[in-house]
Each structure stands twice: as C-alpha cells, then as structure tokens.
MILUM-875482 format. One record per residue (C-alpha): x, y, z; residue in one letter; residue number from 1; chain. Coordinates in nm, 3 decimals, m for minus. Layout:
N
        c1        c2        c3   residuo   num   cadena
         X         Y         Z         A   NUM        A
...
//
This chain:
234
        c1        c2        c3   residuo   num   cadena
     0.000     0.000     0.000         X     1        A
     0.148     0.333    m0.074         X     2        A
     0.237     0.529     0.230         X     3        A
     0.193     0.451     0.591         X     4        A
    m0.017     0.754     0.706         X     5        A
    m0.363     0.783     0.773         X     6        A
    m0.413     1.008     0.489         X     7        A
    m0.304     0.775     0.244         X     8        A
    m0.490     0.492     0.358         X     9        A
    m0.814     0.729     0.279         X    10        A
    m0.706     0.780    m0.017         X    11        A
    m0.686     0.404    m0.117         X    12        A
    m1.047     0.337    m0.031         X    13        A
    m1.162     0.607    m0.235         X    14        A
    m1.157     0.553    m0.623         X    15        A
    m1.406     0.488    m0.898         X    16        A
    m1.332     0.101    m1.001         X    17        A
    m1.336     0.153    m1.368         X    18        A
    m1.045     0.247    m1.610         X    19        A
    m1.039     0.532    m1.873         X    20        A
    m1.123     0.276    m2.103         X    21        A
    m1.483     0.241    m1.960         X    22        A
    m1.566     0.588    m1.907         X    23        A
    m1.708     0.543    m2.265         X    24        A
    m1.843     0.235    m2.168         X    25        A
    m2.000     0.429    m1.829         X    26        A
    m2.186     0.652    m2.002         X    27        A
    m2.361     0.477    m2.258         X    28        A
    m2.431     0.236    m1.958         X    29        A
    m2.586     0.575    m1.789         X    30        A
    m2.749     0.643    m2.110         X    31        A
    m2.915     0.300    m2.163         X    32        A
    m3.019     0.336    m1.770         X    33        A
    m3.217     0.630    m1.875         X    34        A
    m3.400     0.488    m2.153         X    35        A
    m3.500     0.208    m1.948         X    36        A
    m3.608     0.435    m1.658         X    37        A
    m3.815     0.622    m1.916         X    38        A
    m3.982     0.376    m2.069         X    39        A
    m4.078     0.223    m1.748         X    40        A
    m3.860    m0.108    m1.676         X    41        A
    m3.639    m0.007    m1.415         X    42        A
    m3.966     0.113    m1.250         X    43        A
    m4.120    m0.185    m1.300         X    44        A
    m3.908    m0.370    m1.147         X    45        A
    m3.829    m0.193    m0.823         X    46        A
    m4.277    m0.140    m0.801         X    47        A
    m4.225    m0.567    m0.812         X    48        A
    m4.032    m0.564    m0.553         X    49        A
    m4.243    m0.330    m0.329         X    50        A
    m4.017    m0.015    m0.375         X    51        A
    m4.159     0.308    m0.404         X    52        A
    m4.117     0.507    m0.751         X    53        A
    m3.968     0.826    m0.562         X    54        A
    m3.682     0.618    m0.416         X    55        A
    m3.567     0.442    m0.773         X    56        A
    m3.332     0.737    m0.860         X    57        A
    m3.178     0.809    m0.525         X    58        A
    m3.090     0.442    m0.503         X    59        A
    m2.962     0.390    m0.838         X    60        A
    m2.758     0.684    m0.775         X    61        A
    m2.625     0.598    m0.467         X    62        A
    m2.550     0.292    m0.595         X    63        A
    m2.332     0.439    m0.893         X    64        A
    m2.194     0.716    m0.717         X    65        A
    m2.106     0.492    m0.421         X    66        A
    m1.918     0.234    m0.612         X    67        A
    m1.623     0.465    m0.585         X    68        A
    m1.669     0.460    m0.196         X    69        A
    m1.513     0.128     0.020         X    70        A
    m1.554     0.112     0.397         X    71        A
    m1.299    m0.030     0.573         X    72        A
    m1.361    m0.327     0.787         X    73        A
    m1.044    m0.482     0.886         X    74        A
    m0.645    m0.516     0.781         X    75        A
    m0.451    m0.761     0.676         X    76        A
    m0.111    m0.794     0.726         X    77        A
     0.104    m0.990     0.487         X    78        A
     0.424    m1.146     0.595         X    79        A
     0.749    m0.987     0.443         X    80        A
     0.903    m1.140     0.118         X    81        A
     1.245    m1.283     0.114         X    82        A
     1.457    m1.329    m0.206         X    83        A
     1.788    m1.395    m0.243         X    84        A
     2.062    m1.217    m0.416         X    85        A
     2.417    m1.380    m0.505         X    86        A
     2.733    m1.228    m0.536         X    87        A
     3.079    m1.294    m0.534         X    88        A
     3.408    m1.196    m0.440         X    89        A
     3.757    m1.351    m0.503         X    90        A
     3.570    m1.592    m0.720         X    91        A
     3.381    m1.736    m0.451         X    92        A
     2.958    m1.701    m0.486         X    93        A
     2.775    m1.580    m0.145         X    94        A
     2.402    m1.563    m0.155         X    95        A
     2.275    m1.298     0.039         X    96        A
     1.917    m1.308     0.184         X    97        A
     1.701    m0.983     0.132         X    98        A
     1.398    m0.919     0.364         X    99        A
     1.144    m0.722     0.159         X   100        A
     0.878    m0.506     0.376         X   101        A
     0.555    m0.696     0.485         X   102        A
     0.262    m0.532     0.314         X   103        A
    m0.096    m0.468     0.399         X   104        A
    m0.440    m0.530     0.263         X   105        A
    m0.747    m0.349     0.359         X   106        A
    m1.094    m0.549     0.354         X   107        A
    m1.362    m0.315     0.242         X   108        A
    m1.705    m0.307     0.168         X   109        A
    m1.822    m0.103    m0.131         X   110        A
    m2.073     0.130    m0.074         X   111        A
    m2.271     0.102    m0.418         X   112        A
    m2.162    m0.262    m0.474         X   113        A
    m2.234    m0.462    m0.144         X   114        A
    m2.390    m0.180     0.124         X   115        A
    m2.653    m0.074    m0.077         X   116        A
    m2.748    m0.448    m0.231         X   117        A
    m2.717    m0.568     0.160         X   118        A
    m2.956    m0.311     0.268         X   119        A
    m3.235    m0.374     0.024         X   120        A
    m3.230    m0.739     0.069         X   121        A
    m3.272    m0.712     0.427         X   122        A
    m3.570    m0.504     0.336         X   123        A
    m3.697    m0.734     0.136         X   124        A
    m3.617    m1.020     0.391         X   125        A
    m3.830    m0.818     0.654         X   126        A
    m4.084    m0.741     0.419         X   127        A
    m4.162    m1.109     0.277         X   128        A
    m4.037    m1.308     0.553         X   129        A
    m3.901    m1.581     0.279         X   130        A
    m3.591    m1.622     0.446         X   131        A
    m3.535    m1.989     0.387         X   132        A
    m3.641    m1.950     0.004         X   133        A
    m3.426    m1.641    m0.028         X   134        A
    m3.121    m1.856     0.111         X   135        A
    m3.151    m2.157    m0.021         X   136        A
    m3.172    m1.957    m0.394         X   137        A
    m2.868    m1.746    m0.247         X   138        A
    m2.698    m2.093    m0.181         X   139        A
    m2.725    m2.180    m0.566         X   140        A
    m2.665    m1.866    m0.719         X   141        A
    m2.352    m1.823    m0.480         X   142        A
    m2.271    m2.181    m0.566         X   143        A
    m2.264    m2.108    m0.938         X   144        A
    m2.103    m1.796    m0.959         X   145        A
    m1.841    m1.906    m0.721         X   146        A
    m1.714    m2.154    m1.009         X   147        A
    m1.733    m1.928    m1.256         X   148        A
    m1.562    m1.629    m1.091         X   149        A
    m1.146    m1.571    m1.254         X   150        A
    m0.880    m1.404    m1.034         X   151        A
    m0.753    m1.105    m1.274         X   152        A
    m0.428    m0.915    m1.097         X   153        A
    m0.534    m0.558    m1.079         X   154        A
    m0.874    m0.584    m1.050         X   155        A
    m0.953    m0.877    m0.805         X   156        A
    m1.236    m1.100    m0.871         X   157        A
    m1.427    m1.071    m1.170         X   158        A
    m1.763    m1.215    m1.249         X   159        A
    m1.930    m1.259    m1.568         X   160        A
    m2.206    m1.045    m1.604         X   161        A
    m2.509    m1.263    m1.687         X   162        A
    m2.439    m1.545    m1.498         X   163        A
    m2.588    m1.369    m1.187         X   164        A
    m2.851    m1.270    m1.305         X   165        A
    m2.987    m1.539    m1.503         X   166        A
    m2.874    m1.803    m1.236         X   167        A
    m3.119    m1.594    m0.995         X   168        A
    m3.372    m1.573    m1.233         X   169        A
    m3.457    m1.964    m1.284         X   170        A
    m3.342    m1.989    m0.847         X   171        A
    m3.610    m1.783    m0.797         X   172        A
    m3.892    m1.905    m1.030         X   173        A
    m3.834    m2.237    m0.886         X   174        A
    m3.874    m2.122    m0.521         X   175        A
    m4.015    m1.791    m0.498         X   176        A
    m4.387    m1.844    m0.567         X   177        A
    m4.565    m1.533    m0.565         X   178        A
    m4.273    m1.380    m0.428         X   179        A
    m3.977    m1.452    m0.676         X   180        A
    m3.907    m1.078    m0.778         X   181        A
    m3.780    m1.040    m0.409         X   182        A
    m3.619    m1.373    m0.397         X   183        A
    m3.463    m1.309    m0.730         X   184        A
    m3.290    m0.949    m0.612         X   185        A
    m3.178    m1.098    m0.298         X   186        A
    m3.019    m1.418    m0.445         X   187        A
    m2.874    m1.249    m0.703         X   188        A
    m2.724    m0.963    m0.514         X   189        A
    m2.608    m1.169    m0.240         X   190        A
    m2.521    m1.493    m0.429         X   191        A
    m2.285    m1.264    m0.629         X   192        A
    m2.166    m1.115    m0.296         X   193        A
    m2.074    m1.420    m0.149         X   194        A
    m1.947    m1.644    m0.429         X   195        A
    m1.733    m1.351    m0.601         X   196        A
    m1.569    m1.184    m0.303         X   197        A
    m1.640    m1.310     0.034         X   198        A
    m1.550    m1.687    m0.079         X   199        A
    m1.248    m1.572    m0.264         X   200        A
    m1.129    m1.317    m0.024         X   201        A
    m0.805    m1.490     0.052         X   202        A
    m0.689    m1.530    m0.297         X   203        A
    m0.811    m1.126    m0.363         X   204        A
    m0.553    m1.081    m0.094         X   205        A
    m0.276    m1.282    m0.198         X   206        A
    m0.337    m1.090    m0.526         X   207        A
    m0.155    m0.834    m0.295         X   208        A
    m0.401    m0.534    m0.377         X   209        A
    m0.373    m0.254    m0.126         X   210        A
    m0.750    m0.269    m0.104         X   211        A
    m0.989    m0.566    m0.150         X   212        A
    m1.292    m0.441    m0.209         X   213        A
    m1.616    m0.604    m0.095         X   214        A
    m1.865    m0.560    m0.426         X   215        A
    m1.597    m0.320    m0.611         X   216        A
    m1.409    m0.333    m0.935         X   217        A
    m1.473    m0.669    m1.134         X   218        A
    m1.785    m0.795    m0.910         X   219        A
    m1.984    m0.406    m0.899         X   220        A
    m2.150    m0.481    m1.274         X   221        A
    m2.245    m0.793    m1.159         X   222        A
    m2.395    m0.727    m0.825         X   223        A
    m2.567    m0.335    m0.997         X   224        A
    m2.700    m0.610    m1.292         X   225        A
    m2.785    m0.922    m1.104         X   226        A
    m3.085    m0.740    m0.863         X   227        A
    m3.231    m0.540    m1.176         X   228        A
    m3.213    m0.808    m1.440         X   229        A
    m3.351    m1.144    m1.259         X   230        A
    m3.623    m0.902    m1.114         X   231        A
    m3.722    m0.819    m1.506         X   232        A
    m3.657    m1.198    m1.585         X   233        A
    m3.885    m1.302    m1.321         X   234        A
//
C-alpha cells in the first residue's frame, strides 16, 4: 500500500473502479439506464419488488456514485518477502538473503456494490419473511457464480455479467412463488456477494491489492445487474 499515514490509507479506499477505457463504456451504460427508466422497466421492477417510484433514482444513484466509496472493515497484514541475491568476491559465490517489507491489505465493503445491495435485501427479507427460500436460492446462485468467478491481478475477482442474473432468475422461479421478484434481487445480489468476493477473499488478498474491495471493481456490474435483471426476468 502506498504510504503509511492515515491520509493515504483514505485515499486508497476512495476511487471509482473503472479504467479510462470504460468511461465510454459508463456513459452509454448511464445512457441506456435512462431509456430504461423512461420507458418504465427499471420502474417496474423496483414497483415488483415493493419499492416506491420516488426512491428508484436516489438508489440507483447511490449505488453508482457509491461504487467509488469502500468502507474499511479490517487489515490484513502480509508477511514480508524474502529473495535472495548472489554475489561474489575472489571468485567465490555468497548468496545474500534480502527481507522485503511486509505489506498490507485493507478489507472493504463497497458502498454502491455490497452496502446498498445488503440493505435492500434485508428489506426485502423483513418485508416477505421468505428467508429460507431467499437462502436456499442465495446458496445456488452463490454456488454457481463461485465456479465461474477468474482471479484477474489488478482488479480482483471478476464475475461474468449474466451469470448472476440469469442463475437468480430460474433460483427464484423455482422457489419464490408469488414472491420470486424479491427472492430473485436478494439471491442475485447476495449470491454474487458471497461467491465472487467473500468466498475468494483470501486469494483477492494474496493478489496483494492494497484494497480488497467487498462488491468493487470486477464484481460491482455484476452485483448493480444481477438485482435489476432477474427481477425483469422473473
């Protein structure tokens, strides 16, 4: 991680998780967002899961605007890295042991991309009271997108971007009854959650990032996706 002082630590956990490269891609995303909005699908699928219209915008904003936020949770430490380096004199070849400097990792939750999702789903939990349903679906979709899920140095975990979605959609049909939308959202959000990041977290560490992010970089698009889509699908 760079620098040791508080200041820089904050500074790690707050970045937007895409590249220049999908700034582009960003804002045709945006753009598509708005044309769905308008002609009614995003609304329809937040109405099917009980959400009131007024609150669709603030929480799909939030939930963009706070992928670039991650909330600390805990640090890891990583032991120091030793390599060796050889060199002689008067023709004779010592190998000299170099202690590198331990690093650290900082666990993180993403605001947009596992706070948000978390929070809704517990809503919806409350609200339907299919708990087992919702976790048994959770169980598959988690299950499936767990074994689909590549390590990528740089970015961490990354999921790919139907399989959520789609996985939640035919979870929740099968168990949900009258109340698959909700199932759907929460297995999706939270099956992507848990298979992605939180079973992987160890090898997002030994990835050595300074920050493993909890619903950032390669899983966000998944998780933003996975609620909105099976909901539609459903």
């Amino acid at each position: 991680m760079p620098g040791t002082g508080g200041g820089a630590n904050m500074r790690g956990l707050l970045y937007f998780p895409l590249t220049a490269a999908f700034i582009v891609a960003f804002l045709f995303f945006v753009g598509l967002l708005f044309f769905l909005v308008q002609i009614g699908l995003i609304g329809y699928a937040y109405e099917r899961l009980g959400i009131s219209a007024h609150l669709i915008f603030p929480l799909l904003a939030i939930s963009v605007l706070g992928s670039s936020i991650n909330i600390p949770l805990k640090t890891i430490s990583r032991p120091p890295t030793v390599t060796a380096r050889v060199v002689k004199f008067f023709g004779v070849r010592y190998v000299i042991p170099i202690v590198g400097r331990g690093n650290r990792t900082v666990i993180a939750a993403n605001l947009g991309g596992a706070v948000v999702p978390a929070l809704i789903s517990a809503y919806l939990l409350i609200k339907t009271g299919f708990l087992l349903r919702s976790a048994l679906a959770t169980v598959v979709v988690a299950w499936v997108v767990h074994r689909q899920v590549r390590a990528v140095p740089g970015v961490g975990i990354a999921v790919p971007l139907f399989v959520p979605p789609l996985t939640a959609a035919v979870a929740a049909v099968a168990l949900g009854g009258e109340q698959a939308p909700a199932v759907a959202y929460i297995s999706g959000t939270m099956g992507c959650l848990i298979g992605a990041d939180i079973l992987n977290i160890r090898r997002i560490v030994n990835l050595g990032p300074p920050v493993a992010s909890i619903g950032g970089a390669g899983t966000f698009d998944g998780v933003f996706l996975a609620g909105i889509i099976a909901v539609l699908l459903t």
